[in-house]
Steps between C-alpha positions, in 0.01 A plus 500: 500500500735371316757239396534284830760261557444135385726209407652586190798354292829679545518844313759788525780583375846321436795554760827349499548362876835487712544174425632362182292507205228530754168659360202614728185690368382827712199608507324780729221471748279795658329457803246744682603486834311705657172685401144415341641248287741311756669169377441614092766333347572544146837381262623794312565378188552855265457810519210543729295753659296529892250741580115499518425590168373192247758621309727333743713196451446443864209614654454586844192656704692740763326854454860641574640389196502660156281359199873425342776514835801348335666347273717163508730370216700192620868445360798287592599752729253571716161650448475861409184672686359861374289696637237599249345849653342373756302669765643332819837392406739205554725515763762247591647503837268816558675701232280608171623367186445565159720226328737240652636122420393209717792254500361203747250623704322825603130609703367805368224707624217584291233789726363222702620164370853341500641261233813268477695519183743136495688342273491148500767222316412212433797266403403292126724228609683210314439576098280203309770265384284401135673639263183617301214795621270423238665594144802629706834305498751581743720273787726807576531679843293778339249377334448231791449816705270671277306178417447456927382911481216442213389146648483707853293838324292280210226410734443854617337796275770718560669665200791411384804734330827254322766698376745363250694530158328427221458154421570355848147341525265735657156402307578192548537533919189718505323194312657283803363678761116527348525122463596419875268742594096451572432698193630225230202394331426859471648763194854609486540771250803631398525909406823616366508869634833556255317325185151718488519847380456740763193664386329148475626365804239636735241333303726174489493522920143613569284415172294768316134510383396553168529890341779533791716617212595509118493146423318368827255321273405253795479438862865414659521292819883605558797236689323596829177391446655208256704407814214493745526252745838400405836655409601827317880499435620817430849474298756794470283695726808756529330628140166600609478849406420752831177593458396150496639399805246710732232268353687219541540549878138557539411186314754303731374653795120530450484170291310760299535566103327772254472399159581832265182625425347380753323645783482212739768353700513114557618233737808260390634265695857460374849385642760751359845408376747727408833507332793712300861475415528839649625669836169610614612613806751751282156602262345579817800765610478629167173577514378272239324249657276582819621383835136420634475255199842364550432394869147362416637224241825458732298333749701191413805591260729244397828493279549287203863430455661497143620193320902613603401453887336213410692246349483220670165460351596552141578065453108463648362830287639364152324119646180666564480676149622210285189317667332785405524492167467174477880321537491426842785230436731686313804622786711802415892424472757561804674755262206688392352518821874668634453730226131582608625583818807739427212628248369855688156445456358895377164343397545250834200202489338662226822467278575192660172333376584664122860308503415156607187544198839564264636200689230260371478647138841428468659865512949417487535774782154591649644848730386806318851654336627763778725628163502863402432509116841585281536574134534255273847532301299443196281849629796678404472419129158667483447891484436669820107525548432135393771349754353729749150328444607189541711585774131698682318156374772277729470704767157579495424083517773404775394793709113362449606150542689586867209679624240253417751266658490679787117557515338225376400596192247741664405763326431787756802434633745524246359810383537641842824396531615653145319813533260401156167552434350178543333514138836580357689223682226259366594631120896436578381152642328409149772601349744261622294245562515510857232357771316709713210450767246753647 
């Protein structure tokens, strides 16, 4: 058999309730109700399967039903049930179905057995009123709300999707919840699916063994088997190229991994955390990320709200990085900190962090320039192609400076913002002097 019902932490999926600024997490449960394996109770956390094959997510023992019956992938609208060519069908209501969407509740009839599909809510409550989760600062309604979601899905082994801008503190949130959870003495490794060339990045997930390929001079253990026992955070996981992603289900859902080259699988056991600055939900529709994936690191899916909704915690942000870096009595001025707030925040705490470092090295106006570069009067007394370098050289460094503003200074980034080769973008950076990282 398999999964059965037993106390668990709260797991699901994130729902806005009726009431105001109400949050509830849903989650599904599946019950046999009637059949060999009466009073099998299992919580439906992904994408899952039922049938009487061991190939099954949920196994059950009615001769009736197919090795693989159906398929389940919970959302926040309901669960969507397909039938996957099975012998005996599934009927609801005595009707034969091939596809349909559960919204609350639904029995369907499997040959001989009978299951109940319902989705349960379970209300998170009053937020945490500290106004730190770990390395995360926040005393906003948002991030009060957030912070009472992670405290409320840390203990569990569910995964865990954030979505959010760049620079709005997703590493460090991931971090948060691997320290409140059971697995904190254990690894948390950190695998930047936007940073790792795409050919290499299977071998960066899984590990390879020696001769694998060109230039696999060694064994490779790989962030899964690096992260055993604790926490693999997967960051910008919105760039992980298609064919990957296949393997990466499997690994999630088997606790499985291959190394390349190698012919035997082995068992990790790993708490997955997820995140990207991208509409994931809009890859999926475009075909560019798979849906099957999507929904199996969704179990839990969270927003991280930028600086600009935010900014009632900018005074306690720009506190908790002068103490930092080491100036914990130093206060920022009434008129700089109105400034900081009218200030947009492109780069949001990432930037934030870089402009209260300018702060304390004594920088007159510490906000990156928002200026478009002019010419120089004096550029006019120079023939044409030299003003027009100098002009190219201006532009080239404000445009450089604005986007490592705006992204931290992180190199994968920028160069995915700008459209550059990231070896060229490193060339313009020595150029000019400018500070990169990654």
């Amino acid at each position: 058999m398999s999964r059965r019902t037993e106390p668990v932490e709260p797991r699901g999926l994130l729902l806005r309730t009726a009431e105001a600024g109400g949050l509830a997490l849903r989650h599904y449960r599946l019950v046999v109700e009637r059949g060999p394996d009466a009073k099998l109770a299992v919580v439906v956390e992904g994408p899952t399967t039922v049938g009487t094959s061991d190939q099954a997510t949920v196994r059950l023992s009615d001769p009736t039903i197919s090795g693989l019956h159906l398929e389940l992938i919970p959302r926040a609208d309901g669960v969507r049930v397909r039938d996957l060519g099975s012998r005996n069908g599934v009927f609801l209501n005595g009707t034969r179905v091939s596809e349909l969407l559960v919204d609350r509740t639904a029995v369907l009839e499997l040959g001989r057995s009978s299951v109940r599909l319902t989705a349960v809510d379970e209300a998170l409550g009053a937020a945490p009123g500290a106004q730190r989760f770990e390395g995360a600062v926040g005393q906003s309604s948002g991030m009060q709300a957030l912070f009472g979601l992670l405290e409320r899905a840390a203990p569990s082994n569910s995964t865990v999707l954030l979505l959010g801008e760049t620079g709005t503190g997703k590493s460090a949130l991931a971090r948060a919840v691997h320290l409140r959870s059971a697995r904190r003495a254990k690894p948390f490794v950190t695998l930047d699916c936007g940073a790792v060339a795409p050919s290499l990045l299977e071998s960066e997930l899984f590990g390879h063994v020696r001769g694998a390929f060109t230039g696999a001079v060694s064994d490779r253990a790989g962030a899964f088997l690096a992260a055993d026992g604790g926490t693999l955070f997967l960051d910008e996981i919105a760039e992980l190229p298609r064919d990957l992603q296949p393997k990466l289900l499997r690994a999630v859902e088997s606790l499985e991994i291959q190394r390349v080259g190698d012919e035997r699988l082995q068992q990790v056991d790993v708490r997955l955390i997820a995140a990207t600055n991208r509409d994931l939900q809009a890859e999926v529709k475009a075909g560019r990320f798979r849906e099957d994936l999507y929904y199996r690191l969704a179990v839990i899916e969270a927003r991280v709200p930028p600086l600009r909704e935010r900014l009632d915690d900018l005074p306690l942000l720009a506190k908790a990085f002068m103490e930092e870096l080491g100036h914990g009595d130093v206060d920022l001025s009434p008129a700089l900190l109105a400034r900081l707030t009218e200030y947009p925040w492109p780069g949001n705490v990432r930037e934030l962090r870089n402009v209260v470092e300018r702060v304390l090295t004594g920088a007159v106006d510490p906000l990156p320039s928002e200026r478009v570069t002019k010419p120089d009067q004096d550029l006019t007394t120079l023939p044409f192609m030299d003003a027009k370098e100098r002009m190219t050289q201006a532009f080239t460094r404000d445009y450089l400076e604005a986007l490592l503003a705006r992204h931290g200074g992180n190199l994968s980034a920028v160069a995915r913002a700008a459209s550059l080769p990231r070896p060229y973008l490193y060339r313009l950076a020595e150029r000019y002097g400018l500070k990169l990282k990654g």
